[in-house]
N, C-alpha and C positions, 0 to 999 in steps of 0.2 A: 835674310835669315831663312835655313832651307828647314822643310819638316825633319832630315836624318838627326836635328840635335835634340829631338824630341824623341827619338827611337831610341836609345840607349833604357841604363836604369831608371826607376822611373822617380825612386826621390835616397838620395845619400844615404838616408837611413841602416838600406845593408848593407851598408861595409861595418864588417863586424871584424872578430879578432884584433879590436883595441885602434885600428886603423882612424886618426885624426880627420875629420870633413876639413875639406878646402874651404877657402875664403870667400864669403861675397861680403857687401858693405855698402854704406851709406852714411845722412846725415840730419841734420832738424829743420824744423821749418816751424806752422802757424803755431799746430798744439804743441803742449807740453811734457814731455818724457821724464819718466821716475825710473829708472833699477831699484826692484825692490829687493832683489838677492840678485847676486853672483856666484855660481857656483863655482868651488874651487879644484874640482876633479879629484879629489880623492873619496875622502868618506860620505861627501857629502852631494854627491854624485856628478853626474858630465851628460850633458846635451839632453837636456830636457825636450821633452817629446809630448806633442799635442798642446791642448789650452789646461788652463787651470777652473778648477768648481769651487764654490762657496760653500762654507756651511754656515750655521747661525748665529754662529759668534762670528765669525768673519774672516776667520781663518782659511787657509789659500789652500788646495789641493790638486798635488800632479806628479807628474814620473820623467823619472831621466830612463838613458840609453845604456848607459854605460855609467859606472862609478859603482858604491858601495866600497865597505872595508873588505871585502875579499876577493880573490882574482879569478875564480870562478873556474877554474881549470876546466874540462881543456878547451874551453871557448876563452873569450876576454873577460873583463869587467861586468859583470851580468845588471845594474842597473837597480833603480831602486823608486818607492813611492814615499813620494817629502810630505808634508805639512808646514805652512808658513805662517805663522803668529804675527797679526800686525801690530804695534808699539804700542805701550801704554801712553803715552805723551808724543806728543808729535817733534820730528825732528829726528829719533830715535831711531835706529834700525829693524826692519821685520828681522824675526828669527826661527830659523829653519830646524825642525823637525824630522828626522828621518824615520817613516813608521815601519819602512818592511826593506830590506837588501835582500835582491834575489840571489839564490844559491847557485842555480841553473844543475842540469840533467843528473848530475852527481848526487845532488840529491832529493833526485824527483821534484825541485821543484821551478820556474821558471825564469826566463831569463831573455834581457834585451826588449822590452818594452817597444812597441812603435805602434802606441794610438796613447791617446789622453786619458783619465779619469772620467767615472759619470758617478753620482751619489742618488741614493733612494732617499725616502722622506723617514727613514730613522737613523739617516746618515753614514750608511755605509756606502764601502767604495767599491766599483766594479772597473775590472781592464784587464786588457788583454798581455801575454810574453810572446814574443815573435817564437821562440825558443825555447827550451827545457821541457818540465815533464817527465812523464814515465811513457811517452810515446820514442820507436826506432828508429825514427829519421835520421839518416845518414849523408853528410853535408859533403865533399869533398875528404873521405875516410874518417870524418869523425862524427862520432852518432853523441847529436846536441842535442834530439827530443825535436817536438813538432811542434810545438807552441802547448799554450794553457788559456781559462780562462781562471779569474781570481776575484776572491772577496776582501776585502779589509771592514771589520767590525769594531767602531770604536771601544775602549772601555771604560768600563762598568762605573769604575771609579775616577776622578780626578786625575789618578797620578798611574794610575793601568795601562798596561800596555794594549796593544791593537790588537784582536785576532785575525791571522793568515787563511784563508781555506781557496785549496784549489777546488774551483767549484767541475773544473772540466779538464784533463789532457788528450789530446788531439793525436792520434794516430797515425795519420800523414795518411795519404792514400785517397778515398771516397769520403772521408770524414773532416777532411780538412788539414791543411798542412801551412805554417804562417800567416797567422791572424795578425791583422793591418786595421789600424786605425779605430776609430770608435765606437762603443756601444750603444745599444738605445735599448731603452723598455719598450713594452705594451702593456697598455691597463690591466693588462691580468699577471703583469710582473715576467713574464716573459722576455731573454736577452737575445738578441739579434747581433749580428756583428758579419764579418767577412775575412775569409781567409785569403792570400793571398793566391797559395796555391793548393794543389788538391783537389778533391771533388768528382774525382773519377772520369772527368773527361777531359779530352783534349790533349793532343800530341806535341804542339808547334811552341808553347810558352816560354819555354825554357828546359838548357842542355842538362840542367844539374837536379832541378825540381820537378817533381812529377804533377804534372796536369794542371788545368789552368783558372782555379779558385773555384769559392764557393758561397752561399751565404747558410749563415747556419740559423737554427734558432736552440737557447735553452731554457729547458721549462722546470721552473721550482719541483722541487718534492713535494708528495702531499702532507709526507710527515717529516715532521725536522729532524736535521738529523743526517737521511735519506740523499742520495746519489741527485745533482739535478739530470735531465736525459738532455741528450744531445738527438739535432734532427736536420739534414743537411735538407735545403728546402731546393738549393738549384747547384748544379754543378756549370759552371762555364766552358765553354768545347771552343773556343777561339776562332780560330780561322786556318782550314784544313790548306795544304800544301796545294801550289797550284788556282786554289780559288780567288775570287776577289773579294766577295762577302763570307759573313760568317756570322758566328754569334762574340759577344762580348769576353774578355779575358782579364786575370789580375782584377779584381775587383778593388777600391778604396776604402771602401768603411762609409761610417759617416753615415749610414742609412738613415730614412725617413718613412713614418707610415703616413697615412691617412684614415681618413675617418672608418673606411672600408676592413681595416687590416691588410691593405695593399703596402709593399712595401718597393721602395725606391732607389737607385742609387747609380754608381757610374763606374765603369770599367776605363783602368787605364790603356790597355793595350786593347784589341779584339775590334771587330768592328765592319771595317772596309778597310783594305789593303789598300792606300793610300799613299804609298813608297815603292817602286819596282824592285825587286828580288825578296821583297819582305816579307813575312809572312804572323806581323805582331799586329800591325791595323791601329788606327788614331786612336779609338775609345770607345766606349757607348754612353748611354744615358740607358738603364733599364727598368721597367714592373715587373715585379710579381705580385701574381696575383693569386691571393688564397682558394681553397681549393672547395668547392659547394659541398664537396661531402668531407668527411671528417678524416677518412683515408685515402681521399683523392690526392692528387699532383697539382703541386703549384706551376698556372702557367707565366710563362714569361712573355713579355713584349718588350723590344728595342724600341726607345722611342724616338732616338738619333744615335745616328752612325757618324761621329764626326771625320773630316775631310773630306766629304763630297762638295765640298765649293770650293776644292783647290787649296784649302786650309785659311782662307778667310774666315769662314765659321769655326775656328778654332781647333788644336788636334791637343789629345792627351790631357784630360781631368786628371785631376789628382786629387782631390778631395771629396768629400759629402757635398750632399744637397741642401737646399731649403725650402719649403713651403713658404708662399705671401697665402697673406686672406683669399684670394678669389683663386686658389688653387694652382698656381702657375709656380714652376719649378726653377731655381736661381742656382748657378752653380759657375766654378772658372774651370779653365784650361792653361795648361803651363806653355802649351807653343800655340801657331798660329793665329790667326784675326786680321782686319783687316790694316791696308795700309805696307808699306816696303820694310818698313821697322818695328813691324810686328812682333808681340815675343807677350803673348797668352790674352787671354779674353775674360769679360764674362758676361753671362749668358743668361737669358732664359725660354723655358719652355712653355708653352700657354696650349692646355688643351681645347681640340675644334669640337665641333658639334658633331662633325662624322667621326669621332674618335682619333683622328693622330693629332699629333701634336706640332706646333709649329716654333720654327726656335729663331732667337732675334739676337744680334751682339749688341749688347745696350754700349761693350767699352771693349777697345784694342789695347794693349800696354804698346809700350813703346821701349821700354827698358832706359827711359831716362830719369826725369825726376820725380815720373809720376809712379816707376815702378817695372816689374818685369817677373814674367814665371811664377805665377800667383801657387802658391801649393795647399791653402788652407782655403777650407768652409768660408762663407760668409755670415754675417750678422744681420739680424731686418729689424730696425727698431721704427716701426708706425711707417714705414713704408721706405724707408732709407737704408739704402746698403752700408756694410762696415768693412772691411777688412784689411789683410798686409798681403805683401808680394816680398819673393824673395831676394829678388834683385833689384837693382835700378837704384835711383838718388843720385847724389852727385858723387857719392863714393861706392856704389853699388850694395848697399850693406842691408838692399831692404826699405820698403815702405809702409805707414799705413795712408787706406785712403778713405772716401766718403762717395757715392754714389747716389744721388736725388734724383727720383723724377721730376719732369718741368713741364711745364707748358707745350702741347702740341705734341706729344709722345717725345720728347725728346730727354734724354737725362744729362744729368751735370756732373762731372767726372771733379773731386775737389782732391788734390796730395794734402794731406792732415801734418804726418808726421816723418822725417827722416832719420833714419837709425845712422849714427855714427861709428859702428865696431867697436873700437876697444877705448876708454874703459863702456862705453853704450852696449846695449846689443848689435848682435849683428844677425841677419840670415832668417827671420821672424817666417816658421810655418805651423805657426795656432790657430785656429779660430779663436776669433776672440771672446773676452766675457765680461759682461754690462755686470758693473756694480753698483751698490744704491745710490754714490753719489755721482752716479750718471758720468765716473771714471771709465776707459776701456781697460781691463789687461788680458796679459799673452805672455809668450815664453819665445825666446830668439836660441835657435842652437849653438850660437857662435857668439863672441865677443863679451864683454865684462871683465872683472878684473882676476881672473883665477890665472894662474901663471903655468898650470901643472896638464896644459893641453897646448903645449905650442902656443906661437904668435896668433892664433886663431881664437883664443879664450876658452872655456868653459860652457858660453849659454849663460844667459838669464832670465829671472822672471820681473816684466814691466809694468807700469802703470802709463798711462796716457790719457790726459785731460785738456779739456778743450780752456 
């Protein structure tokens, strides 16, 4: 397995204008698998994107890619954010809610989703539109808008509708262009998040998008009401033509702070130039770090450059991080690790006393039945990893797995769950989310029983129990 199938796009997601994701697949094993929806591609949307959040009745909250009742001209299907009601009696089917269908650019507002839902503690919803907006960005001649950020605010009453507010549209340019993946607060209600591209620096990323991401922050208004401000905190500069290092490029999302207001996260592309004639790089793992005075600059540290071991240590994260308790960073990569049949890792980083960081592959995939191309977050429940990959099993459709430490530093790699495609999911890249009865669920972009998406399915949303 060479690094070059790692250097392409870095996850399906953009292929946009209505274009079907190809197939992966899989099947079952120890745990147990629920579809709680299938999405059927029409009104009710198509390829669900990122994990699902709880609110306190128990209701299920997330966003597809594509779907809604309108076609969103002159893009595709602009996508939408559901609600899922779980049964009154058991047996019974969840029932799916559609609170918001994006319009996209036409009418200022956003479109094509590609990060998950977060909720605040009065229950509204924050996420990001790759797409739309009252921003110029012009795609291959057609000007679709730069992306947004957005609120949904339950209502007031029972039977009320949700309110919509674009909280941010993105300009393209030094300000950000293509927000990816997802949100996070800070105590003081401040949104963080990452652009894909944009940011004002960096030549190398790519032929059609200018510059090579960003991370932003947005800070409430003081008065309701009020505009929140946008604040690009770092621009990414890749890896200049010719060189072999560089800095990080394409950022994931997924961000992480610490106690500090240090914040954390991983570059898909950028890095060390890890491929001869290339000039995209494995990835990084990066800080920023707040800035001592109040109008200073945030500085940055790389804290791995992946592929300097020859891509044993893994090449191209795609997803967020996690913090354990004693401070050490867990995160996968979609190629490299160790071993002939390699095919993505995961990791972690454990800060030294001298200050860098030192990085370990606790697990190789193998792309068989334990899994392959991990593209989602992980889970830490008291010191246990959780998550899925996107390939692998016996039918390649997808796994979930379990990761334990053991005895002697050593960890225990356990396949939990095999995704079957259709009528199952297929192609699972969520992080996952712990529910009270110590269920897992997630979202698969592929597979269920929706007919109106090719032999490929729809996407679902799953439950998985031990």
């Amino acid at each position: 397995m060479t690094l070059n199938k790692y250097l392409g796009s870095p996850i399906r997601v953009f292929v946009w204008l209505g274009i079907v994701l190809a197939t992966v697949s899989t099947s079952s094993a120890e745990w147990k698998e629920k579809v709680l929806y299938s999405f059927q591609g029409g009104a009710d949307g198509v390829v669900p994107i990122g994990g699902v959040v709880f609110d306190k009745e128990g209701n299920l909250y997330g966003a597809t890619q594509q779907g809604g009742d309108t076609n969103c001209s002159p893009m595709a299907a602009c996508g939408t954010i559901y609600q899922l009601t779980p049964p009154a009696k058991n047996g019974d089917p969840w029932t799916e809610n559609v609170l918001h269908v994006f319009q996209g650019k036409q009418h200022n507002d956003g479109e094509f989703p590609s990060g998950g839902v977060i909720a605040d503690a009065s229950g509204n919803i924050y996420g990001t539109s790759s797409y739309g907006g009252n921003g110029d960005c012009v795609l291959l001649g057609i000007k679709g808008g730069c992306g947004t950020v957005f609120q949904l605010s339950p209502p007031q009453t029972k039977d009320g509708k949700w309110t919509y507010t674009i909280l941010y549209s993105f300009k393209g340019g030094k300000d950000g262009y293509l927000p990816f993946g997802d949100l996070v607060f800070d105590s003081a209600g401040n949104l963080y998040g990452a652009t894909y591209f944009g940011g004002g620096k960096g030549t190398t990323c790519d032929p059609y998008y200018q510059y090579c991401g960003a991370i932003f922050e947005l800070s409430p208004p003081k008065i309701q009401g009020d505009k929140w401000s946008d604040k690009v905190l770092h621009g990414f500069a890749g890896i200049d033509k010719g060189k072999q290092f560089g800095d990080g490029a394409n950022p994931n999302g997924g961000l992480v702070l610490d106690s500090e207001g240090a914040i954390y996260g991983s570059t898909y592309f950028g890095g060390y130039n890890c491929t001869p004639n290339s000039v995209q790089g494995c990835g990084t793992v990066f800080k920023l770090a707040p800035p001592a005075r109040k109008d200073g600059v945030w500085v940055e540290t790389l804290l791995r450059r992946f592929g300097l071991k020859a891509s044993s240590d893994g090449v191209q994260p795609a997803a967020g991080l996690i913090f354990d308790r004693n401070g050490s960073l867990y995160g996968t990569t979609v190629g490299g690790g160790e071993g002939n049949f390699a095919s993505g890792t995961i990791f972690r980083l454990t800060p030294q006393s001298n200050g860098t960081w030192r990085e370990r592959v606790l697990y190789s995939f193998t792309d068989n039945n334990d899994g392959g191309e991990p593209r989602a977050g992980l889970l830490d429940i008291r010191g246990t990893l959780y998550g899925t990959a996107t390939g692998g099993g016996s039918t390649g459709s997808g796994t979930m797995f379990r990761l334990r430490p053991s005895t002697g530093g050593t960890w225990v790699f356990t396949h939990l769950y095999e995704f079957m495609f259709t009528p199952d999911g297929a192609y699972p890249t969520s992080p996952l989310t712990l529910g009270a009865s110590g269920s897992f669920f997630g979202t698969t972009q592929e597979g269920g029983t929706g007919q109106n998406c090719g032999y490929v399915g729809c996407g679902t949303v799953f439950k998985v129990s031990p």
